[in-house]
N, C-alpha and C positions, 0 to 999 in steps of 0.2 A: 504494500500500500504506500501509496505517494500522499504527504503532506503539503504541497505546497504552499511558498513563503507567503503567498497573496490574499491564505487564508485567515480570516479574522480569527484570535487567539490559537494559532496552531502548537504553542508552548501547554496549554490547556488541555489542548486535543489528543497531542500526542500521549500527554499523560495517561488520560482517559483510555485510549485505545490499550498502553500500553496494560492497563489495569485491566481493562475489558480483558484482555488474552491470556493476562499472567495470575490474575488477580488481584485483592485490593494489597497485599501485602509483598506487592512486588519489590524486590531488592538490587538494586546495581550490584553485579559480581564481578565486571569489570569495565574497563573503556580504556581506548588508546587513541591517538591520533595518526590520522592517515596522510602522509604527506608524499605526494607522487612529484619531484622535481621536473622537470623539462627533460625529456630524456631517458626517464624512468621504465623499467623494462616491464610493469607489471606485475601483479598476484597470482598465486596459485590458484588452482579453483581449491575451492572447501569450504565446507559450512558455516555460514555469517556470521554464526558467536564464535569467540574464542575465551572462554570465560577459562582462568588458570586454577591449578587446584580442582576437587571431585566440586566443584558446583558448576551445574552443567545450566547451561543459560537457557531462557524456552526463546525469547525475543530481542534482536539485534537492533538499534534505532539508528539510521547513519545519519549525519548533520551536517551537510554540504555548507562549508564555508566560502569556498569557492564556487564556481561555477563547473559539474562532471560532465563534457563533452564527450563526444566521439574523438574525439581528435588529444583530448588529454587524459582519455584513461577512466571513464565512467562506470560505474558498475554493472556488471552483466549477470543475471540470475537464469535458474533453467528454474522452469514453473512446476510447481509438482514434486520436486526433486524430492521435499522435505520428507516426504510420503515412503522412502525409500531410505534403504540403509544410507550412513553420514559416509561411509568409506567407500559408495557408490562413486566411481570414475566418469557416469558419465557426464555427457556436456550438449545431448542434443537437445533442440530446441531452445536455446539459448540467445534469450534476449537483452537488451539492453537497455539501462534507464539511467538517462539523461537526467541531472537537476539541474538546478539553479539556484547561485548560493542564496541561502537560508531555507532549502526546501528540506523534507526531512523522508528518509524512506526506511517503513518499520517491515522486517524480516522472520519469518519464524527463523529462529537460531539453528535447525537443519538444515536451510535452504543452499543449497549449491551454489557458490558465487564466486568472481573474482574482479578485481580491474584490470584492466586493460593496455597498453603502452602509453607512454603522455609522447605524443609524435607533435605537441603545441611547443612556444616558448615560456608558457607562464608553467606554475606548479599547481597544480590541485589540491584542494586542502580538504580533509574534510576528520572530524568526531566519531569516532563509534560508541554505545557504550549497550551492553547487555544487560539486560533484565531476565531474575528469574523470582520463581517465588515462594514463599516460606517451604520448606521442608514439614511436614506434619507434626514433628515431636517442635519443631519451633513455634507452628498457629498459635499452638494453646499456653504460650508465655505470655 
């Protein structure tokens, strides 16, 4: 799902959504910053969370600071993938999403993904962070 930036309170939204799919007690297990220089050769494919340690992410949120073009290395998902084991290789039907910085695009944390070359002059920037949600022996704290 695409948030885009032009949406009225999409900082709101996003939350929401994220609660809506993780729950109300969703927890950040991790976030990194993706920074593709001019030149950049690209990501692996592999599934959108990378949360460290046994906490295993449900949902990925990435945070385009920049702008993800085709031409600088935008994220490319295969639809469905999620549905299928995380150590699945494949890669077909494999599309692309383009943002725009401050658009936001929320992932189930299986989903097959990677970016792309940055063949532009600028760098691409862009937040990920993982959400997952309480563990059962933790609800009931």
């Amino acid at each position: 799902m695409v948030i885009r930036r032009l949406d009225v309170g999409s900082r709101q939204l996003a939350a929401g959504i994220v609660a809506d799919l993780v729950g109300p007690g969703a927890q950040v297990v991790a976030s990194r910053v993706d920074v593709a220089p001019s030149g950049h050769g690209g990501g692996r494919w592999g599934p959108a969370g990378a949360a460290p340690g046994g906490e295993a992410p449900a949902v990925a949120v990435w945070h385009a600071l920049t702008d993800a073009t085709l031409e600088n290395g935008c994220p490319w998902v295969v639809p469905g993938s999620h549905l299928g084991p995380v150590g699945d290789g494949g890669r077909d039907g494999a599309v692309p999403v383009p943002l725009a910085a401050g658009d936001l695009l929320v992932l189930d944390a299986r989903l097959r993904c990677r970016s792309t070359p940055n063949h532009s002059t600028l760098a691409r920037v862009a937040v990920v962070v993982d959400y997952a949600g309480n563990s059962p022996d933790q609800s009931s704290s």
